[in-house]
N, C-alpha and C positions, 0 to 999 in steps of 0.2 A: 603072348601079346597079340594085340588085335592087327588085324590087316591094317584098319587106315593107318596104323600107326607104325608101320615096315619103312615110308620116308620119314626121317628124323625131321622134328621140325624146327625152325627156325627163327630164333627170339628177332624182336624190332625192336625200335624206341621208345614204344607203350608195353610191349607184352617179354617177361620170360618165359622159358620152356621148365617147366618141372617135372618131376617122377612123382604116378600113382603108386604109396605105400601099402595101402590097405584097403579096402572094401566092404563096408558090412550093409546086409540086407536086414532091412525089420521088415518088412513085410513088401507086397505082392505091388505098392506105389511108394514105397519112403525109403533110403537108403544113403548113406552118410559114410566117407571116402576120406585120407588123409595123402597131401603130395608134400613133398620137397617143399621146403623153405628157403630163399635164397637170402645168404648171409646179410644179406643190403635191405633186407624188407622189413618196415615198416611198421605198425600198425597202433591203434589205441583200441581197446575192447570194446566190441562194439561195433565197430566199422563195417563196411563191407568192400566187396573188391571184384573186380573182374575176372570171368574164368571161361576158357573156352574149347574149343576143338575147330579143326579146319575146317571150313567150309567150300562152298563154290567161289574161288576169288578171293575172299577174303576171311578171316578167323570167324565165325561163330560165338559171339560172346553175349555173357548176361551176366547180372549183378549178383554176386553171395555174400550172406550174410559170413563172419569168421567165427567159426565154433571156435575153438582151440584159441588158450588165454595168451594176451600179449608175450609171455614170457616161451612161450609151447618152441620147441626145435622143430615142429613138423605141422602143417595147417591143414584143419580138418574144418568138412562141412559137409551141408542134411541138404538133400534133395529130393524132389520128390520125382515121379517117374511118372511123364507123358507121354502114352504112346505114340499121337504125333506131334509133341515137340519137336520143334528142329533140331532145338539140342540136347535138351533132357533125354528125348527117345535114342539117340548116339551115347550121351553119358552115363545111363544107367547100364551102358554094356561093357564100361574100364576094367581093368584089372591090373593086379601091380605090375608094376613095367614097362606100361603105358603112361602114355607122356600128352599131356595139356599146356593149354598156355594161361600163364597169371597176369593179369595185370599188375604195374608198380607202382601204381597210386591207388591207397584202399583210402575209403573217404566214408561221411555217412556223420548222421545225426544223433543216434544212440550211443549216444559216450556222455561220460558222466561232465565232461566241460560244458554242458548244453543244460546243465541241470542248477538250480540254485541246491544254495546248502540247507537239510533238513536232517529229521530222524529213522523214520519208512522211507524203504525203496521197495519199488511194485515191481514185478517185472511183468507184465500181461502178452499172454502171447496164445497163438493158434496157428497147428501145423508147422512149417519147418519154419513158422517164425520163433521157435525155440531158441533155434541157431544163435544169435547173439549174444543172449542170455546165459547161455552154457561157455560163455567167451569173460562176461561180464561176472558171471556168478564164480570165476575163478582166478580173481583179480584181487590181489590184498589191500590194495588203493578203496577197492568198493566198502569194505569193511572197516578202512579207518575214516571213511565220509559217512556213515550211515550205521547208527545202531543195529537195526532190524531190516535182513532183505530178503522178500517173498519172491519167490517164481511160480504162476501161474499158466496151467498149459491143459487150453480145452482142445479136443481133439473129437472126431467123431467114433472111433473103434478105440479097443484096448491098446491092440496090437502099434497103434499110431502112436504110442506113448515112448516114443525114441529115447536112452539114455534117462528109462526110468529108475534104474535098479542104482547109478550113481546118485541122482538125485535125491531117491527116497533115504540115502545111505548119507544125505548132509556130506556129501563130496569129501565121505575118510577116507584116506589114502591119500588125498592132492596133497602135495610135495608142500607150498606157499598156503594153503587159507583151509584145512581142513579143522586147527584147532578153534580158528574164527566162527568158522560156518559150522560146526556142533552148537557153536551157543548162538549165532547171528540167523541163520538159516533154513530158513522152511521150503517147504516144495508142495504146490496143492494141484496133481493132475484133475479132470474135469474130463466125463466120458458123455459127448450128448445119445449115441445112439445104439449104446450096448450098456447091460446092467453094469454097475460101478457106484460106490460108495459116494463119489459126488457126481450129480451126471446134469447138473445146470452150466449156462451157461455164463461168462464172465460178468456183464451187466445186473444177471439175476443176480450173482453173489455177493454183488457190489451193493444190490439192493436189500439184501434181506440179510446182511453180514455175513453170508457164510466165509466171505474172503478173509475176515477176522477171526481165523481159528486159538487154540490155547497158546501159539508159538509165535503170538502175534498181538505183544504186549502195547496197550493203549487204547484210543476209543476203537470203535467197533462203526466208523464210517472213516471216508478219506477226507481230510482235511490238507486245506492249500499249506496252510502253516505248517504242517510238519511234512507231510508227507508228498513225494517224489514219486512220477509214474514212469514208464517207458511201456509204450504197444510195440506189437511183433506182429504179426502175421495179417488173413485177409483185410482185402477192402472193405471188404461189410462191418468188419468187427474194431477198425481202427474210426471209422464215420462214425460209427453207433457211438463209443464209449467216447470221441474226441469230442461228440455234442454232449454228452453227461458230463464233463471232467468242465468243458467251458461252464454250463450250468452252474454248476458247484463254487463257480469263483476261479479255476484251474486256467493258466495261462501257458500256452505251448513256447517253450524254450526252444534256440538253435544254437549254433557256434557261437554266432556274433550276442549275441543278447539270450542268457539263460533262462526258464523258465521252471514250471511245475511241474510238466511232463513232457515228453519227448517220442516224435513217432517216426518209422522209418518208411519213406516213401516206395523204394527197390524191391523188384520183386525178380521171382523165375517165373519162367511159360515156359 
């Protein structure tokens, strides 16, 4: 266990104390941890929630998307590693044992009540905005609202390709939606700056169809009428495609008033 973590620390009114279970490193900046769940928590797929370490004074907290599906006994999430982060650069050093604070209200836009009902669901994503997705993509609800659901994840290096090998595998094994997701379920990673079989970026694929592969029955563009989006990850990349999706006719959904697609504003530094 780490030094900071030799004083136990102690929950409040907004925050619990959990146990780090697990730790796994993908590479030299990306790395993705599972803590304790506490019986009372919450959540809809999707969401995201508060996570911290102590700081000067007061807790160190920032927003996480929740990998790990509604249903999961234990909550997992993707990070990525800033050296000087305030908190990132602290967090990429847990190990089990070591204890965090959760917040008890996860909240967040990406959940399928924000979405109207259709045939395609998109999931577009870049970097650890995978995260939700992996939350979403293991959800049996998503599969009885949606024929066909793509996960999309451009990344710059291979190695960035976190939780490829479940993904490429149409999530056999998951206990609730694996016989779904063999016939519902596609996965199309995106590598822009190391050789790889697709190595454009989301936009381009949207434009020249590749995002419509053989496992992705219908037309071969996004249409408002059927088809459902959700963004994930940078700034750049949710600006870029929220101005092509309005373009297209695409009207942004929220809790109160459903829409076409759906983007998540929270981010980590």
């Amino acid at each position: 266990m780490s030094d900071r973590n030799a004083i136990p620390l102690a929950p409040s009114a907004a925050l619990t104390v959990e146990t780090v279970l697990s730790v796994r490193h993908w590479n030299e900046h990306l790395f993705s941890f599972t803590i304790t769940r506490p019986q009372s928590f919450r959540f809809r797929s999707g969401e995201f929630v508060m996570l911290g370490l102590p700081g000067e004074g007061r807790p160190l907290l920032r927003a996480y998307s929740i990998a790990s599906p509604a249903w999961a006994e234990e909550l997992e999430f993707l990070s990525i590693k800033v050296p000087d982060g305030p908190l990132t650069s602290k967090l990429q050093l847990i190990q089990p044992g070591d204890q965090l604070f959760l917040g008890r209200k996860p909240t967040g836009t990406l959940v399928t009540d924000a979405l109207l009902p259709g045939k395609r669901l998109f999931f577009l994503s870049t970097g650890t905005g995978l995260a939700p997705f992996l939350s979403l993509a293991r959800d049996p609800d998503v599969y009885e609202m949606f024929d066909q659901v793509q996960l999309v994840h451009s990344v710059r290096r291979v190695s960035d390709l976190a939780f490829r090998e479940e993904l490429e595998a149409q999530l056999a094994g998951d206990p609730l939606v694996q016989d779904q997701a063999l016939i519902q379920f596609s996965y199309l990673p995106t590598v822009t700056r190391e050789p790889f079989p697709t190595n454009q970026r989301i936009g381009t694929l949207i434009e020249n169809g590749g995002l419509f592969g053989p496992n992705m029955p219908g037309e071969k563009r996004l249409n408002p009428e059927t088809d459902r989006i959700m963004l994930c990850g940078s700034m750049e990349m949710i600006k870029d495609l929220s101005a092509m999706l309005d373009g297209m006719g695409f009207e942004e959904g929220s809790n109160s008033k459903p829409g076409h697609y759906v983007i998540e504003r929270a981010f980590v530094g």
